[in-house]
C-alpha positions, 0 to 999 in steps of 0.5 A: 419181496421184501423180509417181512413178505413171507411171515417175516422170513427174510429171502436168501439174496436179501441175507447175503445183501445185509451180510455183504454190505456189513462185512469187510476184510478182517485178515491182516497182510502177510508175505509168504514164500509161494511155496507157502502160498497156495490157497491164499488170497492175494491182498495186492495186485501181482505185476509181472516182473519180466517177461516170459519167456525172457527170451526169444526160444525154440518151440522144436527140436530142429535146426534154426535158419534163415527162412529166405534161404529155403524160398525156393526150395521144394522136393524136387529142389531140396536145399542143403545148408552147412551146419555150423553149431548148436544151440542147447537149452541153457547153452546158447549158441554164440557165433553167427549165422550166416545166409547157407548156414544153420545151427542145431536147435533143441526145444527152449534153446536160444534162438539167436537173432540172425536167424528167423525160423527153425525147422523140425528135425523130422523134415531134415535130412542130416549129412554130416554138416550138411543138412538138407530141406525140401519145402520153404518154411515161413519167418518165425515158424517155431519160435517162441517170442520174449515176452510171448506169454507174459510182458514186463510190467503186465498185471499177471493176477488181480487184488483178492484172487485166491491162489490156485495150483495153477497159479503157483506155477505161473508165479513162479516162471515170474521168479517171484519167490514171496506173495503178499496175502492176508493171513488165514482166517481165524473161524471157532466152531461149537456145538450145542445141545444136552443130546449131543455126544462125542464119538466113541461115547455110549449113547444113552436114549435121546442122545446123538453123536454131533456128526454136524461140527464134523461136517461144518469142520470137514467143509472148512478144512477146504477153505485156507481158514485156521479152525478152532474146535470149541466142542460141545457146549452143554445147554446152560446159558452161563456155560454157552455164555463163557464159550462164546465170549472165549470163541469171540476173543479167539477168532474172527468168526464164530460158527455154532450148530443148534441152539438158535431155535425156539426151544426153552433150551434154546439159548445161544440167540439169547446169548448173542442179544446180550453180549453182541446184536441180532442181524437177522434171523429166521430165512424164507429158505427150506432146508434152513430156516432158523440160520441167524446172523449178528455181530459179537464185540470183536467177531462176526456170528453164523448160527446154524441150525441144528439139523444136519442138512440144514447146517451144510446147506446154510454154511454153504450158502450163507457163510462160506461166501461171508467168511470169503469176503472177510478174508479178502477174497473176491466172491464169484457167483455160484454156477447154476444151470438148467437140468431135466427134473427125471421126477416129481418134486414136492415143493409148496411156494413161499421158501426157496428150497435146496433139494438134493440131487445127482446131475448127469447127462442122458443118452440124448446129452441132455443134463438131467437131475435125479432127486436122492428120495427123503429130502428131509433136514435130518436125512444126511444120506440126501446129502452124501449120495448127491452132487448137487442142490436142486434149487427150486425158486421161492414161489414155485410150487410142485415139480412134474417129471419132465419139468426144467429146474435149476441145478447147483454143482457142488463145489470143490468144498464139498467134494 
């Protein structure tokens, strides 16, 4: 279905087509201690150093033998060898150890190379130097191999990976101690409208606190962008002109909530198609339509709409996957399952709609959803007491209680 099937709304795949195809990597690379680093995306592949472990160790607490001198032992045949040292962790035995004797091994201690196995304290019977065994014990039981985890020369991480908190420790067993990422994002975020007001403000009738740049600099915050509040912009097209350009100096993104509409007052998509272009505007979604996407001279243009549900649901799903890929990150599918609808949804074909829901699993471990009531674009309640969207296809109708519908999780980013 192409954009102009659907009164000329254009599909939401069909928008994060154009967008993917026109947006490349902004950022700049940078090196970071990896203290620094989480959060980060990586703008080369990370190769491993040496290898982990760097050396054969002990997986027990235990004594380290030769497994050959145990061949025949059992319980009615237990074998005693002669202790002859021990092997600490950061103090590794130096001697040799010969056939009938064993050394003291404690986890991660060095296994040395004359010996081929260790076995755990708890089926040991220590007598003074003498330590005796009742059953065999195969070769390389309870040692850990150099190189077991990670190999010299083993591509650890991927080019355009975003560095996680599991990472971080991963690299570090590396000894690496700098990574190479691109720098944060640089995202200007305002606001538009004579009715907005900031909080603590008076409200006078007609006015409204912007609780949507809250929301939009909240779900940011999440991502490893550098935010800069522009605030409220009055609706005067001089003033919203000179913040814009302002935003488009300053950053790499420029976010704004309201104004893209069809109002008289309406005049940041006016503004964008004199100083920058137009990429599309208006989407076949519900909530969400008129979320508009261009170019200004130096920065990209995410024009959300002014309702507060439809501003987090276009930023979601439009911008933050457009802004991860100008910061070099590599975009991954969101996770979408199959959910047992517990009630009757209504939809009219013609728009994908993100209805708002809670997920959980039923007394048979089925996944069902429930939907949070007043899905309109100006309840943000649908929106805190939900964990996920319930995505319904473009030309599905209404929904019967019972009926199978796909579900979307939120994300870190909106916990």
């Amino acid at each position: 279905m192409s954009g102009c099937d659907v009164q000329g709304l254009m599909p939401l795949t069909d928008a994060l087509a154009v967008m993917h195809k026109e947006l490349s990597v902004v950022c700049e690379e940078i090196s970071l201690p990896l203290s620094d680093a989480l959060g980060y995306t990586l703008c080369s592949e990370i190769i491993s150093p040496n290898n982990v472990p760097a050396f054969n160790n002990s997986a027990m607490d235990g004594y380290a033998l030769h497994a050959e001198d145990l061949a025949n032992c059992t319980s009615d045949n237990p074998i005693s060898l002669s202790l002859v040292g021990k092997s600490f962790a950061g103090k590794p035995f130096t001697g040799k150890v010969n056939s009938g004797e064993c050394i003291r091994i404690m986890t991660g201690a060095v296994v040395p190379d004359d010996v081929n196995c260790v076995v755990m304290q708890e089926k040991c019977v220590v007598n003074n130097q003498q330590i005796t065994f009742s059953d065999t014990v195969k070769i390389n039981n309870n040692i850990r191999f150099a190189g077991e985890d990670l190999s010299m020369g083993q591509a650890v991480l991927k080019k355009s990976h975003k560095l996680t908190s599991r990472d971080i420790p991963l690299l570090a067993s590396l000894g690496i101690a700098n990574v190479p990422v691109y720098r944060k994002l640089k995202v200007a975020v305002l606001s538009s409208g004579d009715e907005l007001k900031s909080l603590g403000e008076t409200l006078q009738e007609g006015d409204i606190y912007d609780s949507n740049r809250y929301s939009i600099i909240a779900l940011l915050s999440r991502l490893n962008v550098e935010i800069i509040d522009f605030g409220i912009i009055r609706d005067d097209y001089e003033a919203i002109k000179a913040a814009m350009l302002a935003a488009d100096q300053q950053a790499d993104a420029v976010i704004t909530s309201g104004g893209v509409s069809v109002g008289d007052a309406d005049f940041i998509k006016q503004v964008l198609s004199e100083i920058g272009e137009i990429g599309f505007w208006k989407l076949a979604i519900k909530p969400g339509k008129p979320f508009a996407y261009g170019k200004l001279p130096n920065s990209v243009f995410f024009g959300l709409p002014g309702n507060p549900v439809s501003a987090i649901v276009t930023l979601y799903q439009l911008a933050v996957p457009a802004m991860a890929a100008m910061g070099g990150e590599q975009i991954k599918p969101a996770l979408r399952l199959n959910a047992i609808s517990t009630d009757s949804l209504r939809k009219a074909p013609g728009r994908m709609d993100f209805q708002r829901g809670t997920y959980s699993l039923n007394e048979q471990s089925q996944l069902v959803v429930t939907t949070t009531g007043n899905q309109g674009s100006g309840v943000f309640s649908s929106m805190s007491q939900s964990n996920c969207f319930v995505v319904l296809e473009q030309e599905r109708g209404n929904v019967a209680a019972g009926e199978t519908v796909i579900i979307e999780p939120y994300g870190a980013l909106m916990d």
